[in-house]
N, C-alpha and C positions, 0 to 999 in steps of 0.2 A: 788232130786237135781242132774241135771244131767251137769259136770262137760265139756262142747264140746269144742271141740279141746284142750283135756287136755293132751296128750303128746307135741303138739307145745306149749302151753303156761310153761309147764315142758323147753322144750329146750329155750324158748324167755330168760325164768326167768335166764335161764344159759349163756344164749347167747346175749343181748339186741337187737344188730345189725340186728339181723332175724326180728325185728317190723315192722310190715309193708309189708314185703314181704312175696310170694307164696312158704310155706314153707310145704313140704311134709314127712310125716315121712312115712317110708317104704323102700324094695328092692327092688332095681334097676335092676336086673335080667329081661329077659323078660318070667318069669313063678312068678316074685312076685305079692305083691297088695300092695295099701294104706292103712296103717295105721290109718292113721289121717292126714287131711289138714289143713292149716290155712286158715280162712274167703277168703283172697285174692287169694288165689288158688282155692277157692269153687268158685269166679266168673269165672275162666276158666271150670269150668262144673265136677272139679274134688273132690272125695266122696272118701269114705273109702272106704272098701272092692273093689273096683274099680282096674282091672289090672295095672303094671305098664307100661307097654308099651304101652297102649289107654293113661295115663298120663300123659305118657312122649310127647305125640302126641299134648294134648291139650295145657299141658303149659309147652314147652322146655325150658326154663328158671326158673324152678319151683327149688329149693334151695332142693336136697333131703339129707334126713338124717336117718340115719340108725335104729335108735333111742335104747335106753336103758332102759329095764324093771327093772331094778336093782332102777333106778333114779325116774322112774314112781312111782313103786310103795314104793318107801319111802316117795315121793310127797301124795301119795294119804293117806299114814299112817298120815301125818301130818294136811292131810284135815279133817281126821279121828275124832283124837283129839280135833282138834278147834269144828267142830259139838260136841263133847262129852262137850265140856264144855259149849256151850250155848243153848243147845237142850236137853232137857229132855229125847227124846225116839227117837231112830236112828235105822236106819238097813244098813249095808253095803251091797248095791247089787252088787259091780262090783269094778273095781280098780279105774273108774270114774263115778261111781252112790251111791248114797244114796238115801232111805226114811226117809223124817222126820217127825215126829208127831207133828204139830202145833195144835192139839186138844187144844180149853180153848185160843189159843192166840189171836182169835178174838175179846173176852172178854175185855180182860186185856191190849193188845198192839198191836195189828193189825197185821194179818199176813204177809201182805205185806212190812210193817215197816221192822219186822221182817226179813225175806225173800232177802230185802236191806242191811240192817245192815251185816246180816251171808256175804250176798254177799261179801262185802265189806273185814270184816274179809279176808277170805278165799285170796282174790286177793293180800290186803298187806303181 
């Protein structure tokens, strides 16, 4: 389960006002990179690891923001939890990745059901 553009959706959840717009986490230096974009800054050509001055080139209007690991990853503890309680068997790969074992759920409840439902969880 892999969690994309989850330092912007971190900042949105803080911030409403960024919805919608080409919102870039990262430093603004011209020796930084992207962090993370939001979707509408992906259609100006802009990706993570991505320098920020080719960034700043593509979409000068792009909203940057600095961003904070501290808020990330309390975000990412609490996405944590919710997979522990509706997932039998998890593995944390990353601050925005999880493996889940849906072994048996095709059985019993469909993994795509399933899959939706967590979705869902996780966003509210």
């Amino acid at each position: 389960m892999d969690q994309d553009a989850f330092f912007v959706s971190v900042e949105v959840r803080k911030n409403p006002s960024l919805t919608g717009k080409p919102v870039i986490i990262g430093s603004l230096s011209d020796r930084g990179v992207v962090a993370s974009c939001s979707y509408e800054a992906r259609k100006f050509g802009i990706h993570s690891a991505m320098p920020a001055r080719m960034a700043r080139m593509l979409c000068p209007h792009g909203i940057w923001i600095r961003g904070n690991m501290d808020e990330y990853t309390t975000a990412s503890h609490e996405i944590t939890e919710i997979l522990k309680q509706e997932v039998p068997l998890i593995e944390k790969a990353s601050i925005d990745e999880h493996y889940i074992d849906m072994t048996g759920m095709d059985k019993h409840y469909g993994t795509l059901k399933c899959a939706k439902e967590l979705r869902l969880k996780v966003i509210k």
